[in-house]
CHARMM-style PDB file with segment names, atoms N, HN, CA, C and O in Angstrom:
ATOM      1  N   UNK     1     -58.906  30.650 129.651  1.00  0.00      PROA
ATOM      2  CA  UNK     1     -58.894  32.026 129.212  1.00  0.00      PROA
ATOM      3  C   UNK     1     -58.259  32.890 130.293  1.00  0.00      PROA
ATOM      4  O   UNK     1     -58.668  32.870 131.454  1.00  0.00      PROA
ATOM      5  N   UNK     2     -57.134  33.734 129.831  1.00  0.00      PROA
ATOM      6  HN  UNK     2     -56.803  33.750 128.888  1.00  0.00      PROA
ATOM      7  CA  UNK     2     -56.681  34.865 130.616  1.00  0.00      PROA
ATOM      8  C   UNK     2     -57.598  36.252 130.499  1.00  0.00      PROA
ATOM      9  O   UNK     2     -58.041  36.617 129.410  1.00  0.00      PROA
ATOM     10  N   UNK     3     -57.779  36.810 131.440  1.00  0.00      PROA
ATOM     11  HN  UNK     3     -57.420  36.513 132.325  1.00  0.00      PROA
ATOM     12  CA  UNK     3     -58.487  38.095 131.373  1.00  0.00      PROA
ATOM     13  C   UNK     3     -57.749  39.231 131.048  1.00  0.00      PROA
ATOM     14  O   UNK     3     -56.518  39.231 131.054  1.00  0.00      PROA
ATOM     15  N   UNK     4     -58.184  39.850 130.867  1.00  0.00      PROA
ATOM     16  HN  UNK     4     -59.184  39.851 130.862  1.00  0.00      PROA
ATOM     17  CA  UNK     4     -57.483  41.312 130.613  1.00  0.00      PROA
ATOM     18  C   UNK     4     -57.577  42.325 131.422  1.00  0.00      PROA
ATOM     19  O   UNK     4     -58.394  43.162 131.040  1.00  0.00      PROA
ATOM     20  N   UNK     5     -57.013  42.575 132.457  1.00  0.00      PROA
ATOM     21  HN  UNK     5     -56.350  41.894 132.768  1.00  0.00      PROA
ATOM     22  CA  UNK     5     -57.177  43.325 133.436  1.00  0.00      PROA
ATOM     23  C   UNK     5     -56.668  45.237 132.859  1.00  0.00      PROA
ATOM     24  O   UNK     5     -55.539  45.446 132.414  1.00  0.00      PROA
ATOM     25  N   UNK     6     -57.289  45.916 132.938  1.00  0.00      PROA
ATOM     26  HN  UNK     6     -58.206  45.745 133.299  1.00  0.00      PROA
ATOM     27  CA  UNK     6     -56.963  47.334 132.262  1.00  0.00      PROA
ATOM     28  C   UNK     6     -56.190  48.016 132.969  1.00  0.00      PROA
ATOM     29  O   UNK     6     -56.713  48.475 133.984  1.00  0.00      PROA
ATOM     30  N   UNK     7     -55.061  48.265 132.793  1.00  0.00      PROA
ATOM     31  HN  UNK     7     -54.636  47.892 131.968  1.00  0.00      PROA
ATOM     32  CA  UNK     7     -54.036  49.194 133.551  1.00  0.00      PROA
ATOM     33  C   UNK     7     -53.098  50.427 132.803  1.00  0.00      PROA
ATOM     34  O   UNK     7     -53.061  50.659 131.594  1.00  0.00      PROA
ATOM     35  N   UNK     8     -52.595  50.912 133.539  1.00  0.00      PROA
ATOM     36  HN  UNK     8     -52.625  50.724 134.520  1.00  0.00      PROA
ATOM     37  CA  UNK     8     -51.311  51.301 132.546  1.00  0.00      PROA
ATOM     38  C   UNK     8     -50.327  50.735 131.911  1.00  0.00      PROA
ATOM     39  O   UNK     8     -49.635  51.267 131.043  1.00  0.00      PROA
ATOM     40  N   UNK     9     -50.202  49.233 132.480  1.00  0.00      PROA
ATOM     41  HN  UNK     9     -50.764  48.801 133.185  1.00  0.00      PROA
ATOM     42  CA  UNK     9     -48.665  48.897 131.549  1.00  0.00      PROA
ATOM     43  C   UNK     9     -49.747  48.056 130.419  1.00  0.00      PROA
ATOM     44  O   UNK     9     -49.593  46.847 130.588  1.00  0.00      PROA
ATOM     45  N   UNK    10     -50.664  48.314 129.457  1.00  0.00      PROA
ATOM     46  HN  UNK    10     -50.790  49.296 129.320  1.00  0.00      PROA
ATOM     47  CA  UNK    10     -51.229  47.909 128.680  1.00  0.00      PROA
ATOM     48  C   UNK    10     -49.983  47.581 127.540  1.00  0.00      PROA
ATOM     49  O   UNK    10     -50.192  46.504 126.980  1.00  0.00      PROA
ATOM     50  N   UNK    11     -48.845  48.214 127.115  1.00  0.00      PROA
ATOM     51  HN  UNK    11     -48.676  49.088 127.570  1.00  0.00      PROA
ATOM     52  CA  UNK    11     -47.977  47.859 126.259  1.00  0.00      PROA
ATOM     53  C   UNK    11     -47.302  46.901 126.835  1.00  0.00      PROA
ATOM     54  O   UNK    11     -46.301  46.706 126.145  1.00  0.00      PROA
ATOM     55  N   UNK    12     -47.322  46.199 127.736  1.00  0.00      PROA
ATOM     56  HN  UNK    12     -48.135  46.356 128.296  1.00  0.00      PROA
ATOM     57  CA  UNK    12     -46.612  44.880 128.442  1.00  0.00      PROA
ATOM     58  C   UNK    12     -47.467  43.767 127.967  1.00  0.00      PROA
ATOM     59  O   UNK    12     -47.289  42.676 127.424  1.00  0.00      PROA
ATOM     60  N   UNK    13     -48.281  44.347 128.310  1.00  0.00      PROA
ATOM     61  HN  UNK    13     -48.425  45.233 128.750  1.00  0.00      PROA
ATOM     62  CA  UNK    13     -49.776  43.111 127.910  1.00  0.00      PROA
ATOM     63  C   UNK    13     -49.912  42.954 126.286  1.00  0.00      PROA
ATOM     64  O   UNK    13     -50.449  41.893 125.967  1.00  0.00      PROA
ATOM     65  N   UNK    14     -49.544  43.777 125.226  1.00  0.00      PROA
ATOM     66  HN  UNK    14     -49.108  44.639 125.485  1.00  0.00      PROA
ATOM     67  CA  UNK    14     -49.468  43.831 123.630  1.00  0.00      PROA
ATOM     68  C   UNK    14     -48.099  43.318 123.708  1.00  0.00      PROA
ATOM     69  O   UNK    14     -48.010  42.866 122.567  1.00  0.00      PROA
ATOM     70  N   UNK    15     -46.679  43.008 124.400  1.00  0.00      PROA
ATOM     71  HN  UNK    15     -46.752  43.374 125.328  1.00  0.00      PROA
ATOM     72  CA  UNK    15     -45.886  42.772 124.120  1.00  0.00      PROA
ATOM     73  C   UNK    15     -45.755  41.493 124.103  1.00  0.00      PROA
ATOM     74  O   UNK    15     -45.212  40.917 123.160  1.00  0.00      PROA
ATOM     75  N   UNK    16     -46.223  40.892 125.116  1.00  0.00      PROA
ATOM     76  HN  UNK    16     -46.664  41.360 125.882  1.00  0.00      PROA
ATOM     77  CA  UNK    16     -46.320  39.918 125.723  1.00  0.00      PROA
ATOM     78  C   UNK    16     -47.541  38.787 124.787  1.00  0.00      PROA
ATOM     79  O   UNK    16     -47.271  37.586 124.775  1.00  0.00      PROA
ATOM     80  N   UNK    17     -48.677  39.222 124.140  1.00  0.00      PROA
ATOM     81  HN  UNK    17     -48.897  40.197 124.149  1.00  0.00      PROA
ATOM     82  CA  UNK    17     -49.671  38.894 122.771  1.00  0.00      PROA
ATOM     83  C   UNK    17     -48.651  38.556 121.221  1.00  0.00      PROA
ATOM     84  O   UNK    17     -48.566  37.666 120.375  1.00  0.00      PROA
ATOM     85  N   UNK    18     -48.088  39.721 121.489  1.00  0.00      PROA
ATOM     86  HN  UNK    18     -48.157  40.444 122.176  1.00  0.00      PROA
ATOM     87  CA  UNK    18     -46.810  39.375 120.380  1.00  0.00      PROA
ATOM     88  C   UNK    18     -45.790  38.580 120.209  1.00  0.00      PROA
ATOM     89  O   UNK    18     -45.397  38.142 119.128  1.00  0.00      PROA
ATOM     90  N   UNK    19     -45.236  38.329 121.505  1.00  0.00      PROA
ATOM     91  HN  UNK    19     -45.555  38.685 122.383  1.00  0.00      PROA
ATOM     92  CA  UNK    19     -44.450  37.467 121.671  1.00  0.00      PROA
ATOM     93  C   UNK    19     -44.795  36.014 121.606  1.00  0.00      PROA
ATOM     94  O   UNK    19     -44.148  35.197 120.950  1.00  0.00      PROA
ATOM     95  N   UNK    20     -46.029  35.690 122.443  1.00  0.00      PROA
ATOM     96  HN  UNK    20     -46.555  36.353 122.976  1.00  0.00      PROA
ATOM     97  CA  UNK    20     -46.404  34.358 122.284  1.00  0.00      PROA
ATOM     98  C   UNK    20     -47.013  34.106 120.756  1.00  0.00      PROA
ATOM     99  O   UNK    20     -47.296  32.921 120.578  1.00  0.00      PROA
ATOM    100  N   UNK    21     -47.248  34.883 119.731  1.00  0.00      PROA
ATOM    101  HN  UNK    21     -47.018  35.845 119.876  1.00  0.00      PROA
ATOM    102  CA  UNK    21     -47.829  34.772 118.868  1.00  0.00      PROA
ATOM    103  C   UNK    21     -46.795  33.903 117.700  1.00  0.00      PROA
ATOM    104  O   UNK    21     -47.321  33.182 116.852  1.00  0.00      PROA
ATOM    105  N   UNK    22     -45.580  34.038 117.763  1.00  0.00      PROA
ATOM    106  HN  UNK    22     -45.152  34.623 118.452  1.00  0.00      PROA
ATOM    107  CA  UNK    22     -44.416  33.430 117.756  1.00  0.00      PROA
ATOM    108  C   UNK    22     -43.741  32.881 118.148  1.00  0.00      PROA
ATOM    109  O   UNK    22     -42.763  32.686 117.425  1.00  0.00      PROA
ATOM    110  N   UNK    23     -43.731  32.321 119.340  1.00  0.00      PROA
ATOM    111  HN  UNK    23     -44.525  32.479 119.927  1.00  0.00      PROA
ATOM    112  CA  UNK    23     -44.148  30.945 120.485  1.00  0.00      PROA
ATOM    113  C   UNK    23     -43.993  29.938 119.603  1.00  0.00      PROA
ATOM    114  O   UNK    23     -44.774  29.964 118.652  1.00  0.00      PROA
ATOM    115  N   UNK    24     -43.053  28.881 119.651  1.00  0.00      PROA
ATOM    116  HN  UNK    24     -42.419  28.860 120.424  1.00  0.00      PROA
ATOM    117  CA  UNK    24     -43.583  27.482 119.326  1.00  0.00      PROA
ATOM    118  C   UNK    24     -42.609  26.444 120.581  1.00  0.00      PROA
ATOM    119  O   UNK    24     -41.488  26.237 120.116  1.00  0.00      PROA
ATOM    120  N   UNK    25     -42.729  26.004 121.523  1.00  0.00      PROA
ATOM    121  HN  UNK    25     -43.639  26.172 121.901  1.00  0.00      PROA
ATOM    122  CA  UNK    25     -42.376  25.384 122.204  1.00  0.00      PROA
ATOM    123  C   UNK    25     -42.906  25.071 122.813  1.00  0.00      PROA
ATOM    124  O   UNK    25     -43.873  25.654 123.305  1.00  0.00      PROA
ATOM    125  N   UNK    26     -42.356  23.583 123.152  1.00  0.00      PROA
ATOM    126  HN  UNK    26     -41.571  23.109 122.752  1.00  0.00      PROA
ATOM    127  CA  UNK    26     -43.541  22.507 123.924  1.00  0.00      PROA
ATOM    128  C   UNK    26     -43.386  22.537 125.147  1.00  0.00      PROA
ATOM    129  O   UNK    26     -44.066  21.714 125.760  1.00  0.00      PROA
ATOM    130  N   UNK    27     -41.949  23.974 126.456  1.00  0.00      PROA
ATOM    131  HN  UNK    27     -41.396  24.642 125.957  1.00  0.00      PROA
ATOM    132  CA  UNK    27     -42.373  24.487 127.601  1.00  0.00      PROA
ATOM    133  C   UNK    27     -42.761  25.797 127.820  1.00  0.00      PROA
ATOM    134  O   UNK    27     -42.635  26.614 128.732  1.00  0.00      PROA
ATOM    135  N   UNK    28     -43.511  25.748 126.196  1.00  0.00      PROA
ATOM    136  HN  UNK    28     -43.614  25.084 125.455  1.00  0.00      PROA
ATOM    137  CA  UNK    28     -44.299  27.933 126.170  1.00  0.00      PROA
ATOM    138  C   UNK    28     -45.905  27.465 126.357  1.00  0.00      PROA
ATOM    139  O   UNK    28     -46.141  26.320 125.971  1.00  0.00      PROA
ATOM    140  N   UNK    29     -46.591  27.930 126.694  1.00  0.00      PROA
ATOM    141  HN  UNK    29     -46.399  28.860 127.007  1.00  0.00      PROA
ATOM    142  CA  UNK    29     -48.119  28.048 126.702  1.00  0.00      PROA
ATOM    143  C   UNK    29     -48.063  28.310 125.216  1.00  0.00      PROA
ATOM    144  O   UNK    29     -47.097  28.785 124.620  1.00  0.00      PROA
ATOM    145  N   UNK    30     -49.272  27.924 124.667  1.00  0.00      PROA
ATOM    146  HN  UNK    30     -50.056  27.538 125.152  1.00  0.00      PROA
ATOM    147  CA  UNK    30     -49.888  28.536 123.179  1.00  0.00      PROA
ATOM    148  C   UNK    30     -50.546  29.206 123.268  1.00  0.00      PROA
ATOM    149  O   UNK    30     -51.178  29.426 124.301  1.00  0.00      PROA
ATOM    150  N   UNK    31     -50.656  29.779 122.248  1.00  0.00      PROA
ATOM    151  HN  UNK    31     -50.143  29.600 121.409  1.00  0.00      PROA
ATOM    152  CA  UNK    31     -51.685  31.158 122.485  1.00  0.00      PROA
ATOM    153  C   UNK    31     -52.486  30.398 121.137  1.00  0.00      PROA
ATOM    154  O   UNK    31     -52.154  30.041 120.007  1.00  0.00      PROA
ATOM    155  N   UNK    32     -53.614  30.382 121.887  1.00  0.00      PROA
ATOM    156  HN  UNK    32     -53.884  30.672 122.805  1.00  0.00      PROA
ATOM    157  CA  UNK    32     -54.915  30.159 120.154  1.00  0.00      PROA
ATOM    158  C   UNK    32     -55.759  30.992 120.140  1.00  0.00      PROA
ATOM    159  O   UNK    32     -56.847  30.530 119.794  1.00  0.00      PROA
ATOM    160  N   UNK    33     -55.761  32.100 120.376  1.00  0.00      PROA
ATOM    161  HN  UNK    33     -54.878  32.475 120.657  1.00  0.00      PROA
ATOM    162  CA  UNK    33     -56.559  33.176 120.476  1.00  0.00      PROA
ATOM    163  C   UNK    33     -56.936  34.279 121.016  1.00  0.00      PROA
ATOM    164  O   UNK    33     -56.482  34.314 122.160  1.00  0.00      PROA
ATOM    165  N   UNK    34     -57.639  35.353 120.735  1.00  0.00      PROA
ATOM    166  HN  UNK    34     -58.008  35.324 119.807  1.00  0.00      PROA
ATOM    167  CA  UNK    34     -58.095  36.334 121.626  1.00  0.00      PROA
ATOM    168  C   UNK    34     -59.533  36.516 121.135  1.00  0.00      PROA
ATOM    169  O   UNK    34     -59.977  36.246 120.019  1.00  0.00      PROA
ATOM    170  N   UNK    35     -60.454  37.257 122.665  1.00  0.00      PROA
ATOM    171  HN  UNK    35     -60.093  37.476 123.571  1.00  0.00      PROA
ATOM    172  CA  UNK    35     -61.779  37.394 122.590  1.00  0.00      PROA
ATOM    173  C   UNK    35     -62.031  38.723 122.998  1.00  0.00      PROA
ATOM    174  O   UNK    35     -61.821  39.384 124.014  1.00  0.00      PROA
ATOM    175  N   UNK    36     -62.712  38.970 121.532  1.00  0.00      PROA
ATOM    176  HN  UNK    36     -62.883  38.433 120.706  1.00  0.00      PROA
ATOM    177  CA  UNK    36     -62.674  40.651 121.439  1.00  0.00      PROA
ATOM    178  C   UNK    36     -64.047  40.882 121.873  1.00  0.00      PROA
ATOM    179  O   UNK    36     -64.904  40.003 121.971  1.00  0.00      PROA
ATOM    180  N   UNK    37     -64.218  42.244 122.153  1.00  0.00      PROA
ATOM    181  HN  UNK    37     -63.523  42.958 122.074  1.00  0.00      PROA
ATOM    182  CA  UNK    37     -65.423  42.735 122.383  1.00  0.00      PROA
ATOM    183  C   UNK    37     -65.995  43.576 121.520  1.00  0.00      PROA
ATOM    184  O   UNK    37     -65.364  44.017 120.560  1.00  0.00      PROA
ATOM    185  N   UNK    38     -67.214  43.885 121.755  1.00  0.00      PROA
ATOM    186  HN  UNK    38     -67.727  43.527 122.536  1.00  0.00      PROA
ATOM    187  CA  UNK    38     -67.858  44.711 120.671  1.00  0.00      PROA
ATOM    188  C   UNK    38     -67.013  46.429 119.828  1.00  0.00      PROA
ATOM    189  O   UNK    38     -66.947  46.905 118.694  1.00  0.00      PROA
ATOM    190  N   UNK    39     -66.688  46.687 120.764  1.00  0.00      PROA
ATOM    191  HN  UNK    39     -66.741  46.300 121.684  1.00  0.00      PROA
ATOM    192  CA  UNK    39     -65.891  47.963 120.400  1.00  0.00      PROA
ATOM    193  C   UNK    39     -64.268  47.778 120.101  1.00  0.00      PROA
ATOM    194  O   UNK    39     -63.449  48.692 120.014  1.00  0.00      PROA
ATOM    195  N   UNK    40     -64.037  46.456 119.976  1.00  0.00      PROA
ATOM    196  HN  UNK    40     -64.703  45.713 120.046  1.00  0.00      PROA
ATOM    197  CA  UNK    40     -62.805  45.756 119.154  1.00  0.00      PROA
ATOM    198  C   UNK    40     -61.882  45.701 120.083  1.00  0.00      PROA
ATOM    199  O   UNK    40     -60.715  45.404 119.827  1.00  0.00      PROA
ATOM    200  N   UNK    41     -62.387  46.030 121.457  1.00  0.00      PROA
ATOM    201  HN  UNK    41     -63.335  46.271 121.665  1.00  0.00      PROA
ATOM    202  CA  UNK    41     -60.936  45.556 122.649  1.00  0.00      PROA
ATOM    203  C   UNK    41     -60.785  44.191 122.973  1.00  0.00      PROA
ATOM    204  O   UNK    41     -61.839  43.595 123.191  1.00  0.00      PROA
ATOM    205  N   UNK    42     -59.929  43.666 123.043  1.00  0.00      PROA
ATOM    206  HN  UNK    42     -59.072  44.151 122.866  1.00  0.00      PROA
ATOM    207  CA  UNK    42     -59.576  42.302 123.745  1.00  0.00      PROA
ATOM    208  C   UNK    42     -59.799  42.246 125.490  1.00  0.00      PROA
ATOM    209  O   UNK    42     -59.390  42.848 126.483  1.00  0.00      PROA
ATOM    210  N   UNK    43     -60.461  41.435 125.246  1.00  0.00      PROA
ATOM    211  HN  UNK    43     -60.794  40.947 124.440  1.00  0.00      PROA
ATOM    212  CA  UNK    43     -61.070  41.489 126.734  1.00  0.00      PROA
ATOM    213  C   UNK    43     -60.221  39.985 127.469  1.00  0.00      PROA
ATOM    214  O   UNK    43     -60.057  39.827 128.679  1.00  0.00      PROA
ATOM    215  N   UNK    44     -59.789  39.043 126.422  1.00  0.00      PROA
ATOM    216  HN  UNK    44     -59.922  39.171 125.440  1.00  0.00      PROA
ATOM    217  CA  UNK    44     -58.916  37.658 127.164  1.00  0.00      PROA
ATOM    218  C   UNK    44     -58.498  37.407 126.144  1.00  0.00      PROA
ATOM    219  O   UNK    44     -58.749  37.907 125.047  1.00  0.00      PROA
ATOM    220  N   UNK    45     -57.354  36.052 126.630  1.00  0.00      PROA
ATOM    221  HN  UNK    45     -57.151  35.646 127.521  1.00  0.00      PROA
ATOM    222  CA  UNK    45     -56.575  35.851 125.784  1.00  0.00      PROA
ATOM    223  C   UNK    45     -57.133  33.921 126.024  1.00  0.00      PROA
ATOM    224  O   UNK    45     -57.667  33.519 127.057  1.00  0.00      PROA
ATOM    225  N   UNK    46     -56.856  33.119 124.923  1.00  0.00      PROA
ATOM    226  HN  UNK    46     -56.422  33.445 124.083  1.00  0.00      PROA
ATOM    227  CA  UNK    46     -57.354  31.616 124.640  1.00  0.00      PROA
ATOM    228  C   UNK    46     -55.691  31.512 125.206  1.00  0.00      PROA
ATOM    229  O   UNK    46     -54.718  32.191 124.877  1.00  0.00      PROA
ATOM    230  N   UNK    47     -55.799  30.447 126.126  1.00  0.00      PROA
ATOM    231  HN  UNK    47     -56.589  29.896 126.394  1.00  0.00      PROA
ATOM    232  CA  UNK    47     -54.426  29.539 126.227  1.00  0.00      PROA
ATOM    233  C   UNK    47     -54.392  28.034 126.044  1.00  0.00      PROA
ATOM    234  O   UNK    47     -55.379  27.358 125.753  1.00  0.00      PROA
ATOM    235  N   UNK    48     -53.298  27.623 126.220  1.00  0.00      PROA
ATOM    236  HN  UNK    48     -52.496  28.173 126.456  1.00  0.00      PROA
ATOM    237  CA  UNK    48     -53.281  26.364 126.321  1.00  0.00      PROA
ATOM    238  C   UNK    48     -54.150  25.820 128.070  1.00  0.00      PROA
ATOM    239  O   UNK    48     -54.248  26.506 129.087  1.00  0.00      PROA
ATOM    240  N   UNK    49     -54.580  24.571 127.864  1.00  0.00      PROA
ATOM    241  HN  UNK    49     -54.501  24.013 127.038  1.00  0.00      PROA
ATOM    242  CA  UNK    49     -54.655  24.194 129.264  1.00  0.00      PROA
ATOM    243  C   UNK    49     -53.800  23.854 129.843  1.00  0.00      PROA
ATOM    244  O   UNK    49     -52.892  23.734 129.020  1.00  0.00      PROA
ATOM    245  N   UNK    50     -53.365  23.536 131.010  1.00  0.00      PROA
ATOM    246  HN  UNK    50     -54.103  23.634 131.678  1.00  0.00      PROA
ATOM    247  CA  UNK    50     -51.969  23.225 131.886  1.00  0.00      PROA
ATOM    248  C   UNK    50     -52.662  22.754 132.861  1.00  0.00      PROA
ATOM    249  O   UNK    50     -53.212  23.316 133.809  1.00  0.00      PROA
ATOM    250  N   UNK    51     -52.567  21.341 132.456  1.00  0.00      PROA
ATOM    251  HN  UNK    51     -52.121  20.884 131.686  1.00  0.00      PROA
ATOM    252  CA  UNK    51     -53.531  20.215 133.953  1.00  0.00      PROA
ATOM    253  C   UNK    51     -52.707  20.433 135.169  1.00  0.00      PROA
ATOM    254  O   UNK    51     -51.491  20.557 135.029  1.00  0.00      PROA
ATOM    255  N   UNK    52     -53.183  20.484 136.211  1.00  0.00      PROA
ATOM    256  HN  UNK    52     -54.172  20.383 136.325  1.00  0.00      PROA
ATOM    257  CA  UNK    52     -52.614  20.992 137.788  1.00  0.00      PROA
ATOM    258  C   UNK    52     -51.769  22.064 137.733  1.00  0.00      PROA
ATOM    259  O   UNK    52     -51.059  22.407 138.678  1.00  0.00      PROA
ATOM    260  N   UNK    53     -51.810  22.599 136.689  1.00  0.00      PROA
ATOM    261  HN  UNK    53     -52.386  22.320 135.921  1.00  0.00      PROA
ATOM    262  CA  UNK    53     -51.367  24.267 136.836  1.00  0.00      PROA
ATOM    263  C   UNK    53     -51.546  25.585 138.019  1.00  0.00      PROA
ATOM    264  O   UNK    53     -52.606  26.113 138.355  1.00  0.00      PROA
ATOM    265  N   UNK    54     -50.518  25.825 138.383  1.00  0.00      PROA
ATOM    266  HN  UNK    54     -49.657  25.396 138.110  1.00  0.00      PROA
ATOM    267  CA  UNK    54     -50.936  27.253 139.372  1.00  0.00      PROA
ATOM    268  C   UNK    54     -49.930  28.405 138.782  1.00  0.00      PROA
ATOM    269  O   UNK    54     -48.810  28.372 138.271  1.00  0.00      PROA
ATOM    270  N   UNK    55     -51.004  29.588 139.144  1.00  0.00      PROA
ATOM    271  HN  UNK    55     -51.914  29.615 139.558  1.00  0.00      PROA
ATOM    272  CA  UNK    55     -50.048  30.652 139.244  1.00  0.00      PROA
ATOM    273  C   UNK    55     -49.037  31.266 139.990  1.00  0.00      PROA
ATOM    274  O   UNK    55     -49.323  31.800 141.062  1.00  0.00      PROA
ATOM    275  N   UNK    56     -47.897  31.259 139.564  1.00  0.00      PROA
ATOM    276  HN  UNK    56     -47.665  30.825 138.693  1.00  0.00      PROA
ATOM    277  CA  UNK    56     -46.932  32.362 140.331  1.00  0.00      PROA
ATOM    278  C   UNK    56     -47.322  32.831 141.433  1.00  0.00      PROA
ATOM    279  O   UNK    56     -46.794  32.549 142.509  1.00  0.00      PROA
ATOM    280  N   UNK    57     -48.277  33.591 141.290  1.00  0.00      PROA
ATOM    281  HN  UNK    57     -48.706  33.820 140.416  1.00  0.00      PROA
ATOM    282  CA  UNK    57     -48.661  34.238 142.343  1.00  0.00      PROA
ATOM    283  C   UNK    57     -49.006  33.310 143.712  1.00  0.00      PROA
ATOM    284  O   UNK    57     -48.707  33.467 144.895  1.00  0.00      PROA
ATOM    285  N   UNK    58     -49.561  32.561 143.197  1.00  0.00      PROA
ATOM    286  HN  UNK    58     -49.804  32.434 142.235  1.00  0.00      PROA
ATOM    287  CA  UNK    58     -50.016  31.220 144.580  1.00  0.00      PROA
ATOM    288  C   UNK    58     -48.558  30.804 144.989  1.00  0.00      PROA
ATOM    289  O   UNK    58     -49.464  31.237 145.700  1.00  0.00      PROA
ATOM    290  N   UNK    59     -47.509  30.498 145.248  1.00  0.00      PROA
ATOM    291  HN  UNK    59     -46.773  30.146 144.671  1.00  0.00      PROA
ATOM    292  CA  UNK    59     -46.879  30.164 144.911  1.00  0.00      PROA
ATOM    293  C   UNK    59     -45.786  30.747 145.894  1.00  0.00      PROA
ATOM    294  O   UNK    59     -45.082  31.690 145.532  1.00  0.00      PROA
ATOM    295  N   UNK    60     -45.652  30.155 147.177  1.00  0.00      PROA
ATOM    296  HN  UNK    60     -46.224  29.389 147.471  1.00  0.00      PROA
ATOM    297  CA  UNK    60     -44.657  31.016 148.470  1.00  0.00      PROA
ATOM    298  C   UNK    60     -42.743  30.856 148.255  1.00  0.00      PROA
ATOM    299  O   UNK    60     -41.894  31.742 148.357  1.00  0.00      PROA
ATOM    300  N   UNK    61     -42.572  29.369 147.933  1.00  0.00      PROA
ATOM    301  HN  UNK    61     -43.262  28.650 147.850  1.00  0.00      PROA
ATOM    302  CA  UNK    61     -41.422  29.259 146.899  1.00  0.00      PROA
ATOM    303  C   UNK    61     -41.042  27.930 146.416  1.00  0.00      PROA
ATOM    304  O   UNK    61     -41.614  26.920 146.827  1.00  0.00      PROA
ATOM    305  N   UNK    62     -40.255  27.903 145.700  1.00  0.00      PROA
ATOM    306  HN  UNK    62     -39.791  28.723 145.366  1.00  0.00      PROA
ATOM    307  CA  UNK    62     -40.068  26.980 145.129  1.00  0.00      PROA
ATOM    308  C   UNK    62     -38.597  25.909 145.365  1.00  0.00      PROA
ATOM    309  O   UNK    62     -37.567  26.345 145.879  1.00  0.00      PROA
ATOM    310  N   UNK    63     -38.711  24.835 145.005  1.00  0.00      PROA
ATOM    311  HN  UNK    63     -39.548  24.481 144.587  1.00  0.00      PROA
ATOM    312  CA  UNK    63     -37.051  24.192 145.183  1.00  0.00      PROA
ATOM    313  C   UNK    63     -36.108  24.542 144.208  1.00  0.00      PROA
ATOM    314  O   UNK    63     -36.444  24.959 143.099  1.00  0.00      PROA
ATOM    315  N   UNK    64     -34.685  24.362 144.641  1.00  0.00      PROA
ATOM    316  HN  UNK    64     -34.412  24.023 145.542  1.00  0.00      PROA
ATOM    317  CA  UNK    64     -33.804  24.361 143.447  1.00  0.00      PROA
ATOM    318  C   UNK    64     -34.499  23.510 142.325  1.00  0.00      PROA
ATOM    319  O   UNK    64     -34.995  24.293 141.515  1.00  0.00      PROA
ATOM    320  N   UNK    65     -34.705  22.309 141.999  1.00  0.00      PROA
ATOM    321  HN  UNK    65     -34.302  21.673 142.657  1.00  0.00      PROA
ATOM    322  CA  UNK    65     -35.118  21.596 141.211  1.00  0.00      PROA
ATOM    323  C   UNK    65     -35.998  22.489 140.417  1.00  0.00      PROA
ATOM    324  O   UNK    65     -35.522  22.933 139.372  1.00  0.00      PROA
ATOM    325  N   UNK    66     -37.204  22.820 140.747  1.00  0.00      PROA
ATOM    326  HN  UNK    66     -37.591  22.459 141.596  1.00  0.00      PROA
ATOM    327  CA  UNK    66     -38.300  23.496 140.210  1.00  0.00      PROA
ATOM    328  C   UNK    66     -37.355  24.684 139.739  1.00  0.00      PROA
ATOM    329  O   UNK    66     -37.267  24.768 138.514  1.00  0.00      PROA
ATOM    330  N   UNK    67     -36.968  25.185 140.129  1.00  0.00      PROA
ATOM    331  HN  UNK    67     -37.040  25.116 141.124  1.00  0.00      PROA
ATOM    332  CA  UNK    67     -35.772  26.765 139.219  1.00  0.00      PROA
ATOM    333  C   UNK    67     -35.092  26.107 138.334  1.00  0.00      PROA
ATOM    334  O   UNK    67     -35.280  26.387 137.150  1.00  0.00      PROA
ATOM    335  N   UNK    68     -34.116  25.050 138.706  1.00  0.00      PROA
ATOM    336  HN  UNK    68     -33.963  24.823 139.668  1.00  0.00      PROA
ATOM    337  CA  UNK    68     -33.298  24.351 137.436  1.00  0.00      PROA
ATOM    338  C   UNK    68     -34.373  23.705 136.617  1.00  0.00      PROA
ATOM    339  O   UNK    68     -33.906  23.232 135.582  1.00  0.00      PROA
ATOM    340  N   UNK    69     -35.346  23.577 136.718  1.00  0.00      PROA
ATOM    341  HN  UNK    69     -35.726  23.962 137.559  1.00  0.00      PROA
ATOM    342  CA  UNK    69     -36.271  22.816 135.788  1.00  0.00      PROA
ATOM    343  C   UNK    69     -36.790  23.574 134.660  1.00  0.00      PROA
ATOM    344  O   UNK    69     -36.916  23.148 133.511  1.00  0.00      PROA
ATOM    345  N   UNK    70     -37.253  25.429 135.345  1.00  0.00      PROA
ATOM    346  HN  UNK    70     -37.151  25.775 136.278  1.00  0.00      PROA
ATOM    347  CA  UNK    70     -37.725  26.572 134.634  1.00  0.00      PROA
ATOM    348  C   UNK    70     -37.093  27.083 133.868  1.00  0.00      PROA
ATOM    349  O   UNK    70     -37.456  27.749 132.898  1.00  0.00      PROA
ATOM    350  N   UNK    71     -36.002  26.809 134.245  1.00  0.00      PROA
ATOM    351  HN  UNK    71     -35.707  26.268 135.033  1.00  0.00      PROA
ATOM    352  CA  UNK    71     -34.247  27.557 133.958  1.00  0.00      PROA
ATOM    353  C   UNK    71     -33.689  27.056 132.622  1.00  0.00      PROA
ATOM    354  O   UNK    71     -33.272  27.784 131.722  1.00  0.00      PROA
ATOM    355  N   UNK    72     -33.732  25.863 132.612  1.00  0.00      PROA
ATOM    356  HN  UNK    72     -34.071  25.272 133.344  1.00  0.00      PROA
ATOM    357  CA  UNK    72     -32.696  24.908 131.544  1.00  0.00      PROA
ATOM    358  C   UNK    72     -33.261  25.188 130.029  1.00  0.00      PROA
ATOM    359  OT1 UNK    72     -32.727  24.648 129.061  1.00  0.00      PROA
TER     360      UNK     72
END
């Protein structure tokens, strides 16, 4: 589960719900869901799992390979 962190670029975060919602590729994450809260906000989003997965953010840099890999 992704969280929903509340900010201003909240229309990045609906763009980005939309987009994967129409997603079908086997190097896209899936989206199977969202978990709403009582007052009907989405509080996370259901993803796929991604065994030994890290985030971007962790992440100081990468090789050519790993870019031509993201890339292609």
């Amino acid at each position: 589960m992704k969280s929903v962190h509340r900010t201003s670029h909240e229309s990045n975060f609906k763009r980005e719900i939309e987009v994967l919602q129409h997603c079908s590729h086997p190097n896209i994450i899936r989206l199977f869901g969202l978990v709403i809260d009582a007052e009907n906000r989405v509080e996370g989003v259901l993803l796929d799992y991604v065994e030994n997965g890290k985030s971007l953010k962790e992440l100081e840099s990468i090789t050519k390979h790993e870019f031509e890999g993201w890339t292609d």
